[in-house]
Structure formats: structure tokens, C-alpha cells
C-alpha positions, -999 to 999 in steps of 0.1 A, spaced: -11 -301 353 -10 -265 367 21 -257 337 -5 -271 308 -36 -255 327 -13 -223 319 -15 -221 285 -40 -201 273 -55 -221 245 -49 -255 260 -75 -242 287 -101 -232 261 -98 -259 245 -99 -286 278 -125 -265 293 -146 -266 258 -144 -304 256 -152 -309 296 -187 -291 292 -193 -310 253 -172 -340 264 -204 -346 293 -230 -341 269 -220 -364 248 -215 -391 273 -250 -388 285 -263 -391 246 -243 -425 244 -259 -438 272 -297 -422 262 -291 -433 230 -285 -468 240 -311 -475 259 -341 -459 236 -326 -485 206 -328 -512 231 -363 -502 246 -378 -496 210 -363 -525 195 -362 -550 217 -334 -571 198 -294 -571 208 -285 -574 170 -304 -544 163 -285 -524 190 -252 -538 176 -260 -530 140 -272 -490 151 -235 -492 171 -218 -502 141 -236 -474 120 -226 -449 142 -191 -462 139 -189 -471 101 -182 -434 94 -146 -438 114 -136 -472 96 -142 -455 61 -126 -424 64 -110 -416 93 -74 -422 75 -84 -394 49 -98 -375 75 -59 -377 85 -44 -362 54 -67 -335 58 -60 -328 92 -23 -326 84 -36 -301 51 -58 -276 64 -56 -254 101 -69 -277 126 -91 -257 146 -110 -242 117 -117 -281 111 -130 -286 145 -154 -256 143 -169 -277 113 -172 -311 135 -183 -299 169 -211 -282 150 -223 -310 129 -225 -332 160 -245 -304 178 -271 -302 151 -272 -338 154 -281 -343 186 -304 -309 181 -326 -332 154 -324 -362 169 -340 -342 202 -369 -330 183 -373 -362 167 -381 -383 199 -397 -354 215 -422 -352 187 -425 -393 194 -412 -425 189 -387 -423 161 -378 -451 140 -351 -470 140 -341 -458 104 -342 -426 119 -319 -435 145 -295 -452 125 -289 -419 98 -284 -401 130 -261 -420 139 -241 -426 107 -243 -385 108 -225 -386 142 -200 -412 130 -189 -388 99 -188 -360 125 -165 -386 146 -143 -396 117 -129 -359 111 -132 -346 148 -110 -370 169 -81 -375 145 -78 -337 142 -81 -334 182 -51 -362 185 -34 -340 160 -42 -304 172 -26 -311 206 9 -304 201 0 -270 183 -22 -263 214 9 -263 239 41 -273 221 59 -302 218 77 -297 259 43 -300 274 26 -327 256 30 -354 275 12 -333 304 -13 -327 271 -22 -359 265 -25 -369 303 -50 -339 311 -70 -348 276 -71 -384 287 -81 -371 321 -109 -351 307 -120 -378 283 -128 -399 315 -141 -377 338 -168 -367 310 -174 -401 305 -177 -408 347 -199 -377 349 -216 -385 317 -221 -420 321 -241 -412 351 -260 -381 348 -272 -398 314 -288 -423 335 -304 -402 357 -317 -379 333 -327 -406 310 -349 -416 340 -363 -383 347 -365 -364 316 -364 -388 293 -345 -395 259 -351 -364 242 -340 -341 272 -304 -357 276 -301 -357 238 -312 -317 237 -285 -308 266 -261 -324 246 -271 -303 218 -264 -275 243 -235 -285 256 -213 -280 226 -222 -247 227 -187 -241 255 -168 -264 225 -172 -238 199 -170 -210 221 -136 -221 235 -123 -228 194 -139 -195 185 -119 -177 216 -86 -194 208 -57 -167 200 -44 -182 163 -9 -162 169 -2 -180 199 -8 -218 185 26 -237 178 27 -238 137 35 -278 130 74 -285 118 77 -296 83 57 -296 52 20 -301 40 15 -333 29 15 -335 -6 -6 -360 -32 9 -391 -22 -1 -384 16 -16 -413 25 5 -435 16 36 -423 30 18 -421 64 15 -460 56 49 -469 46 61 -448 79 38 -471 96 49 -500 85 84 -495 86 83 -487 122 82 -516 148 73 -497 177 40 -481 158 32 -510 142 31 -527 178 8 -504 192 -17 -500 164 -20 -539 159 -26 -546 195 -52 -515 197 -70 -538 164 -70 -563 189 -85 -550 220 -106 -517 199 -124 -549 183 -133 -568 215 -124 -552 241 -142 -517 239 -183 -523 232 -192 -510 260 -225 -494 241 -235 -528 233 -226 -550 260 -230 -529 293 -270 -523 285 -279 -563 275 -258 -570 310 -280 -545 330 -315 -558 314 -304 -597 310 -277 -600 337 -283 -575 365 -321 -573 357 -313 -533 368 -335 -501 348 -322 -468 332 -302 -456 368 -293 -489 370 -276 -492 334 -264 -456 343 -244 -465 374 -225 -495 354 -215 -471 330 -214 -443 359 -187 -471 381 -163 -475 344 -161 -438 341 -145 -435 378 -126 -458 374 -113 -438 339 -111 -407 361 -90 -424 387 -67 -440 361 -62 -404 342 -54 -388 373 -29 -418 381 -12 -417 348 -6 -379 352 16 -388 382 32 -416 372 40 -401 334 45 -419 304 48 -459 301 58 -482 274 47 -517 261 49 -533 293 24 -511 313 3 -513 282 -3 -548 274 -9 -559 312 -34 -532 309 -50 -546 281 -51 -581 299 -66 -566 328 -93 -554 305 -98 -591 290 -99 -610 323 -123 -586 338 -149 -589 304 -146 -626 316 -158 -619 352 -185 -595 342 -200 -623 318 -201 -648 347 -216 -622 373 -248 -621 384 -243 -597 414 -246 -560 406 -225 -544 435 -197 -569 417 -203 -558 384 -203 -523 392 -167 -530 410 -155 -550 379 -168 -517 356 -145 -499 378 -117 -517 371 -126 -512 335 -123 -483 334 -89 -480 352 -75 -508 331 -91 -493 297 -81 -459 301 -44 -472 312 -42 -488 282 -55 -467 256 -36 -433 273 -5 -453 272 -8 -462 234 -13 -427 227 16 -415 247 34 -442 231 26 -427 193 26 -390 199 60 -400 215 72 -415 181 58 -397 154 71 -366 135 48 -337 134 41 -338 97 27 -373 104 10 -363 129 -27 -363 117 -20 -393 97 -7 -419 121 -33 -409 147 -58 -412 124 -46 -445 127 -45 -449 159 -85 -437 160 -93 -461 137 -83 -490 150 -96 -477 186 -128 -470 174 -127 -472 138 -131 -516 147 -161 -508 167 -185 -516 141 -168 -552 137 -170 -558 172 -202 -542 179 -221 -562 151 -207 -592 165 -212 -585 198 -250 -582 191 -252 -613 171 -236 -634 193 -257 -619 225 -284 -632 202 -278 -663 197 -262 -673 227 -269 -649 251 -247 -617 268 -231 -641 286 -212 -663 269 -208 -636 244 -187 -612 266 -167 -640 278 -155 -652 243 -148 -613 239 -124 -615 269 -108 -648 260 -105 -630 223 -89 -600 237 -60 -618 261 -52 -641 232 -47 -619 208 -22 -600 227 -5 -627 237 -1 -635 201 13 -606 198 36 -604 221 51 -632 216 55 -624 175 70 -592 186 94 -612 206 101 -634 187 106 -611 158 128 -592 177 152 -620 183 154 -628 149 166 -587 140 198 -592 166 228 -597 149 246 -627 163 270 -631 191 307 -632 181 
């Protein structure tokens, strides 16, 4: 940690995304709750989640090619200030009143655009940040930072929702990314590590593909992260309709839940930095964790149990998704790089909008309940699935025994 820390852009850049990365935590959970509170209706929620999302599903694996194509952090100047003057409008909006919830959902399609070229080109910029010896200490420290935002987030979006409203947590968020672009626009250029290989040229895309699909160990990780980036991760969704219809808790309430599964994150991330990188075994437990505790949170009715279970969430979730991302950065060759993780954010979050929509539907007709648990039982069947293809199919590629 102390060896990555020491690399001068690395820290810019981790620093930058600590501040922004906490601001925009605190608008997930703000935005949330106003859709709910204005709307009234689960399927509404789920249908503004999967707008927000949309964006990533449609063009996160162009958004690759061009990551690969043009200097990265130029690219990331362009996202982190089109998310800003998002959640800048989208503060005067409910500050001025009520807004609608068309309003909200082009806001949020804006943010999901913003989304679709930021993150690939983040998973991608990594290695240029501190070179290919320290990124596996890289990828811990982002993963650490991406859940202790999301710990500090989660929870001071609650308590600011309660106390300043909507419109003030989206309007520091709009503030927040002013330490983003500060720390891109500080960066020394001469001193980032110039990707090996060549540009992709006009058949991009599709070589990213065939490389995918002609490499077990990827195509392993980005099927089961279809799997569990459908129903496993709607937290949006789901962890609001348990805190009004479950837990019968307000805004701090809803705050905490989402407060308890960002410690958990932070725990895990620190974990993972000790214990390094793991492989398909500390992976898919990880993921069945994640799936028995969706189970346990749709049959609680206790709130100190549910903000335990949303702990173990958290540890479980970010355990899983660090170690797929280990797992690819690992395995891919740099001039790949922007493609395949595009990938892999598309089928993390790029599924959202499939299991968000259906997450709200379901919650509507048969109640938050029932609904998470199906997720869950979803979740630890479709890895077991795959596991046991990938076993099977594994068998079947050994030559025979003499």
C-alpha cells in the first residue's frame, strides 16, 4: 500500500476518486429515496435504476475501443465533468421543487452515459498509472477506495438526506468532483506508463470478442459476473423497499443499511490487500455468500440483523467482485485492456438495468420479500450451474490416460 501510495499519479488519482468517489455514494442513496418518496411505486424506482444504467449496457463495449484509442486521462477529464454538471442540475432542479420523474430519469440516463465511458477507462488507466509490478497493489487500493466511499457515502447520504435534504447531498456531490479533476489535471503525463502494443485498429471490437471467447479463464469470470451483476447487486432497488416495507426504518435508517454494506466493503478491501490475489475458488464462495445472505435479508424482520447481514454484504460482494477483477487484469494483454474490462463493467453493472427492472416488478407484485429471496436462490444457482459446466467442460479438454 505504502509502495503504490508512492507513485505520484497513483495518489492523485486515488486521492481524486476518494473525495468524488463519496459524493457520489451519498447521491445514490439521495437519489433513491426522493424517487421512492415522490413516486410511491417499487416498479417506478426499478425502471429510473435501469435508466441510469441503460447507458452502460449500450455502450460500454465501444466505450472500450475508445479507451484503448485515445489517452485515457484526457477521457476521464470529459466523464468526471459530465457527471459533475449532472448532479449540478439535478441540485437546482429539486431545490427549485419537486422535480418530475421524467426529469429524474434524463438525469439519470445522463449519468449512465457518463458511467459507460468513465469506469471502463478507470479499469483500463490503472496499469498506465503505476506499471504493470504494482498493479495488483493497484487494484487492491482502488477496490479499497471504491468501498470506503461507498461506507462513508452510504451513510453520510443518509444523514444529509435527513438534514439537508435531496438537493444539498446532490449539490456536494456536484462539489466533490471538483478533487477528481483537480488530481487528472495535476497528473505528470511524462511519468504515466505508455500501454505495450498497438492501437486498436477498425476491427477492434471484435477482436476483443474473439480473445474473449477463446479464453476459458475470462470467459469464466465474465459469465459468472452476468450471473450475480443481474441479481445479486440491486442494492439501489432493493435496500430502500426493505427499509420502508421490511424494517419500517426513515432516511438514517435506509442510510445505516446502506452505511453497515459499505463497512463491510471497507473491511473486505483492506482484507484482500493482505491476503493478495485469489482465483476461482475464493471467488465463487464469495458469490454464494452474497446469494444466501439476499435470502436472509428477505426473511428478516429485525433491523440490527439486517444491518449485520448488509455487512456481510458488503464483505462478500466486494470479495467477489475485487477478485474477478484481479482475475482479468491478471490475464489480459495491455492492448486489450480497455476492451475486455469494458466487459467486465458491463456485465457488473452493465446487467443492472435487467435486474433492477425486475427487481421492481416483482417487489410489486409480490412484495420485497419474496422478491429478494428468488434473487438469492437465482444467484447461488446460476453459479452452481456454472461451475459445474466449467467442470465438466474441463474434463472433457484432458487428453486421456495411457
Amino acid at each position: 500500500m505504502v509502495r503504490v501510495l508512492g507513485v505520484r499519479n497513483f495518489a492523485f488519482f486515488w486521492t481524486g476518486q476518494l473525495v468524488s468517489g463519496t459524493g457520489t455514494w451519498m447521491q445514490t442513496v439521495a437519489m433513491a429515496w426522493l424517487v421512492l418518496q415522490i413516486s410511491h411505486s417499487p416498479g417506478i424506482l426499478g425502471t429510473v435504476t435501469m435508466l441510469q444504467f441503460l447507458p452502460m449496457m449500450l455502450f460500454t463495449l465501444p466505450a472500450g475501443v475508445v479507451a484503448d484509442r485515445v489517452p485515457k486521462r484526457g477521457l476521464l477529464i470529459a466523464t468526471q465533468s459530465l457527471a459533475a454538471l449532472q448532479a449540478l442540475v439535478l441540485g437546482i432542479l429539486t431545490l427549485l421543487g419537486t422535480p418530475q420523474i421524467w426529469e429524474l430519469a434524463v438525469l439519470a440516463v445522463v449519468l449512465g452515459l457518463s458511467n459507460a465511458f468513465n469506469n471502463p477507462t478507470q479499469q483500463a488507466f490503472l496499469p498506465e498509472l503505476t506499471g504493470h509490478d504494482l498493479l495488483p497493489d493497484a487494484v487492491a487500493m482502488n477496490s479499497l477506495q471504491f468501498n470506503g466511499t461507498r461506507m462513508i457515502g452510504f451513510a453520510l447520504g443518509g444523514i444529509a438526506l435527513a438534514e439537508l435534504s435531496a438537493a444539498g447531498v446532490f449539490l456536494i456531490n456536484a462539489a466533490s468532483f471538483a478533487a477528481s479533476l483537480a488530481a487528472l489535471l495535476l497528473m505528470r503525463p511524462a511519468e504515466l506508463h505508455a500501454p505495450a502494443g498497438q492501437r486498436p485498429g477498425h476491427h477492434a471490437l471484435r477482436e476483443g470478442l474473439t480473445y474473449t471467447r477463446r479464453t476459458p479463464a475470462v470467459v469464466f469470470v465474465l459469465a459468472s459476473l452476468a450471473v450475480v451483476g443481474t441479481f445479486g447487486f440491486n442494492w439501489p432497488v432493493a435496500a430502500p423497499l426493505m427499509a420502508q416495507d421490511l424494517l419500517d426504518v426513515g432516511a438514517v435508517g435506509f442510510g445505516a443499511l446502506m452505511g453497515a454494506f459499505g463497512a463491510g466493503s471497507l473491511v473486505a478491501g483492506a482484507g484482500l490487500i493482505l491476503l493478495g490475489p485469489g482465483g476461482r475458488r475464493r471467488m465463487v464462495t464469495a458469490g454464494a455468500v452474497l446469494a444466501l445472505v439476499l435470502i436472509a435479508l428477505g426473511i428478516s424482520r429485525s433491523y440490527p440483523a439486517s444491518l449485520a447481514l448488509m455487512a456481510v454484504a458488503g464483505i462478500s460482494g466486494t470479495v467477489y467482485t475485487t477478485t474477478a477483477n484481479s482475475s482479468l487484469q491478471a490475464i489480459v494483454p495491455d492492448r486489450l485492456r480497455g476492451r475486455v474490462m469494458s466487459l467486465f463493467v458491463l456485465l457488473m453493472a452493465g446487467t443492472t438495468p435487467i435486474g433492477a427492472t425486475l427487481l421492481g416488478w416483482g417487489a410489486d407484485a409480490f412484495g420485497i420479500s419474496a422478491t429478494t429471496i428468488a434473487f438469492g436462490a437465482v444467484t447461488a444457482v446460476g453459479l452452481g450451474a456454472l461451475l459445474l459446466h466449467h467442470r465438466l467442460a474441463s474434463r472433457r479438454a484432458q487428453p486421456p490416460v495411457a
